[in-house]
Each structure stands twice: as C-alpha cells, then as structure tokens.
N, C-alpha and C positions, 0 to 999 in steps of 0.2 A: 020666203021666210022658212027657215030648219025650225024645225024643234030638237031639241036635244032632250036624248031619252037620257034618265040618271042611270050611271053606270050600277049596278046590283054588285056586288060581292058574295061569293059563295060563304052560304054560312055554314061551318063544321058543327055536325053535331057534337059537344060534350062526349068524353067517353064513358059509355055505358057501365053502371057500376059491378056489372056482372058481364064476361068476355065468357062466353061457353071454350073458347081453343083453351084459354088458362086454367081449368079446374080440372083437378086433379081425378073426380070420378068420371069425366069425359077421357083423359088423357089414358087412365088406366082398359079405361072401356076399350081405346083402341090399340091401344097393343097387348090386348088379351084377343081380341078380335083377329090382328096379325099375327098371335104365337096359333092360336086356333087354325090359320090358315094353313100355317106352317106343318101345324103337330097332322094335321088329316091330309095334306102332301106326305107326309116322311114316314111315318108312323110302321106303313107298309104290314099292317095285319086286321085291318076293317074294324079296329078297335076307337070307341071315343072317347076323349079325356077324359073322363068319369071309372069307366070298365081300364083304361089303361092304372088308373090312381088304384085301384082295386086289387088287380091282378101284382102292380110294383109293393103295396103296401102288404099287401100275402107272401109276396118272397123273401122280403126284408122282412117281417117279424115273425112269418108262419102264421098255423090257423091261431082263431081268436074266436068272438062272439061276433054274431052283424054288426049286432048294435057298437062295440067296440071301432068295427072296421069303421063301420059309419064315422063314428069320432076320429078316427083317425086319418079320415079320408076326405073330411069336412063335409060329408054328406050328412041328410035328414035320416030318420029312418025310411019313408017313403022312397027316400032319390037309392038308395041301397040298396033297397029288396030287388027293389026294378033291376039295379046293376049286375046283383048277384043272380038272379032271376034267368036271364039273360047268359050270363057268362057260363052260368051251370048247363040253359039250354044246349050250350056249345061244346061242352066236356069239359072246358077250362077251368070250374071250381065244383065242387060237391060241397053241398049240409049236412052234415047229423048232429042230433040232438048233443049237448055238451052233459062231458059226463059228470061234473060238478053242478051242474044244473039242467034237469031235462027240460027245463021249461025256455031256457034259449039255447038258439040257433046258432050252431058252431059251422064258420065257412073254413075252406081250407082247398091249396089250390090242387088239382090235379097233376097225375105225369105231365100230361102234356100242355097243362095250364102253368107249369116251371118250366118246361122247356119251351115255351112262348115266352116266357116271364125273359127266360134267358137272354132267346133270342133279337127280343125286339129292344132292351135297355141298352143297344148301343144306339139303333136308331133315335129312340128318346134324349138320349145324351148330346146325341148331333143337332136334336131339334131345340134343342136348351142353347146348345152354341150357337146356332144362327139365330134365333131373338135376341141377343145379349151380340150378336156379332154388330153392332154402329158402337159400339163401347170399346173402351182400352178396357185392359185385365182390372186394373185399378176400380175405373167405375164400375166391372161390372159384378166385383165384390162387394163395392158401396152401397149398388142400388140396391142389391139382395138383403144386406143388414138391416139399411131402411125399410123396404121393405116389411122386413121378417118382424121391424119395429111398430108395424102397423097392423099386425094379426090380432 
C-alpha cells in the first residue's frame, strides 16, 4: 500500500514593504561610494575630496574666511580646520588673520597651492565624466538639476 505525500506548494513571501536596492539613500550611498573610487584612482595628487573641494573652491572665488570656505564647501567648522590644517601643512594654503576682522581666519591658496589648483581640475573634470559616463548628455544634465533640487 503507497501513501501519497500532499504535494506542498512553495509559498512566496509578500513583498517587503521596504526593498533596501529601491531607496534612494542606499542608491546615493553607492554611487558616491563609486565616484569616490573613481576620484582617489584619477585625482593623481594624494589629495581627498574634502582638501580637493578646498583647494577648487579657493581658486574659483579666492581667499575668504574658514568659516565661509566651510559654507561653501559644505563642510562643519571642525571638518575645515582639519582641511585647511592639513593643506597649509603642505604649502598648498596659508592663514592670516582677516583684515576686516582680526578675530577670523582668512584662508587663501598659495603659489603652488594655484598651480596644483590648476593642475589637477582637468583631472577632476575627467573624474566627473566617467561617473556620469552610463548616461546620455541628456540624462546627465537631468540628474544634476535634480539633484541640485535636492541640496
């Protein structure tokens, strides 16, 4: 005599009301994670996004206050001083007191902290093209607006 087992059916779970690949601070996470990998291949001067944001935003507006660069750099004042801290130890920027106010720190880049500034903003420019390089021209003016809509 057989017995006959009941056949089971796989049961699917429900989809989860939350998918980690779909959300948008995961997604961001990793292709900031891949321009990262990108910009410390290319970069080609031992500089890291923070000190490169530093040294690009000192050539584009000149000297200013920390605390300004900071705003403008989207850095704290903590993450800044470190930056400038750093870059100065290098030769790349120098402080003096601001002559409108001696009470802040006026950065400002050196010779040769411009002629790095110079040199390395094509490599950065390459490094901006190959993250945006899986996009047409189209998208990848899009994504930047949007983006820029999310700051």
């Amino acid at each position: 005599m057989s017995r006959e087992v009941p056949l089971r059916r796989s049961v699917r779970p429900s989809r989860p009301p939350y998918v980690l690949d779909e959300q948008i601070g995961f997604i961001l996470r990793q292709v900031s994670q891949r321009h990262t990998v990108i910009f410390s291949r290319d970069i080609g001067a031992d500089l890291t996004p923070t000190q490169w944001a530093a040294l690009a935003k000192l050539a584009e507006t000149g000297p200013c206050s920390q605390n300004q660069l900071g705003r403008l750099t989207a850095m704290d004042a903590a993450t800044i001083k470190g930056v400038i801290d750093r870059l100065t130890a290098r030769g790349l920027t120098e402080t003096s007191a601001d002559p409108e106010d001696g009470r802040r720190l006026r950065v400002s880049l050196t010779r040769a902290g411009q002629q790095l500034a110079e040199k390395v903003a094509a490599n950065a420019m390459a490094i901006s093209r190959e993250t945006l390089a899986p996009l047409d021209s189209r998208e990848r003016e899009l994504l930047v607006t949007l983006l820029s809509k999310l700051r």
